[in-house]
N, C-alpha and C positions, 0 to 999 in steps of 0.2 A: 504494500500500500504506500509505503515513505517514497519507495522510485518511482509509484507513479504519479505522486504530488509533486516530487520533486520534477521529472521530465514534463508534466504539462507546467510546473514553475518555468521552467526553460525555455521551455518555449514562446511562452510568452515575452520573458527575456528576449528571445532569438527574433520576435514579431509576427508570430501565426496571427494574430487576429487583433491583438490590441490595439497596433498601431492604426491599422485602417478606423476600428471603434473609433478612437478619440481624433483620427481626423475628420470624422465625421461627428463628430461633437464640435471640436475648433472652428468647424464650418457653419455647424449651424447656431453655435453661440457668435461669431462675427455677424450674420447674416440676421439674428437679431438686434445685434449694436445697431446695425446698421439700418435697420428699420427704424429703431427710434429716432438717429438721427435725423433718418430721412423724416417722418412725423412730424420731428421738431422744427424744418428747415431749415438744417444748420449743416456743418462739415466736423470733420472731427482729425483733428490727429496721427499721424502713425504712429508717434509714441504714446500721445495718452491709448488710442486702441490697445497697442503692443501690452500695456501696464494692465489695460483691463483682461485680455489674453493669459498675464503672466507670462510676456515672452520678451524677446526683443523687435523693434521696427522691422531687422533683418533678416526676420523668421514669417515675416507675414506676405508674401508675394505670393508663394506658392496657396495658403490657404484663400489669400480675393480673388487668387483667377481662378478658383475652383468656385467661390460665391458667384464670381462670374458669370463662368460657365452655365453655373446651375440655372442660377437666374433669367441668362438665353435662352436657355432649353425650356422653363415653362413662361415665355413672354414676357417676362418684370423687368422693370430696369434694371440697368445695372448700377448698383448703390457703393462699389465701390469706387466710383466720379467723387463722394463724399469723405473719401478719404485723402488726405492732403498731406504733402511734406510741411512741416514748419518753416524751412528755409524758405522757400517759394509761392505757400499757401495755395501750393496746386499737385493735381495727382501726379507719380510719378510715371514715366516714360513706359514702363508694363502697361499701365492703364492705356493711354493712347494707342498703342501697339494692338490689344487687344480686344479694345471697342473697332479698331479701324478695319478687323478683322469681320467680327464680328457684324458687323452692320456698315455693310461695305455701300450700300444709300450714303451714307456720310463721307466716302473717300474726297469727296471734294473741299469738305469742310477742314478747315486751319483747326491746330489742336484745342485752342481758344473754344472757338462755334462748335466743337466736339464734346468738348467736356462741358457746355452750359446746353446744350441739348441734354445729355445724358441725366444732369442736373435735373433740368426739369423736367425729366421725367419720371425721376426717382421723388 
């Protein structure tokens, strides 16, 4: 019985399942921040998000372009337009990249007209 606590301990260690779980928690606790935000009509921070994550700014790219994604996939905006460098008070460069992808209607639009579309739509 101990080795077989201990080898599903391990495993979980090693990432059978955990990992993907709590990415899929990190995604959809982001993707609540980020409703409120959007609610509130406001923007929010990479770092203060990052603090409310408990992570760092530099750990959160892969989880918005999964908020992203999702969000493409059932019609919503995409709400990470709301999230902003401090330095610049505008999204970073993944964002752009991603929308222009994404909703290629817009390819004509400057990152500006890009990101206050997305804005108002979120």
């Amino acid at each position: 019985m101990a080795d077989q606590l201990n080898r599903h301990g391990q495993d979980l260690l090693d990432g059978d399942r955990m990992p993907e779980t709590f990415e899929v928690d990190r995604v959809d606790h982001i993707a609540d921040i980020l409703l409120g935000v959007a609610t509130a009509k406001g923007l929010i921070g990479h770092g203060f998000l990052a603090r409310r994550m408990d992570t760092g700014p530099d750990f959160l790219s892969q989880p918005l372009d999964q908020v992203s994604r999702r969000a493409f996939d059932q019609g919503e905006p995409l709400c990470s337009a709301l999230v902003v460098s401090r330095s610049t008070d505008r999204p970073s460069s993944g964002f752009y990249g991603l929308t222009s992808k994404m909703r290629p209607e817009h390819a004509s639009l400057s990152d500006d007209e890009l990101w206050e579309q997305e804005r108002k739509r979120c």
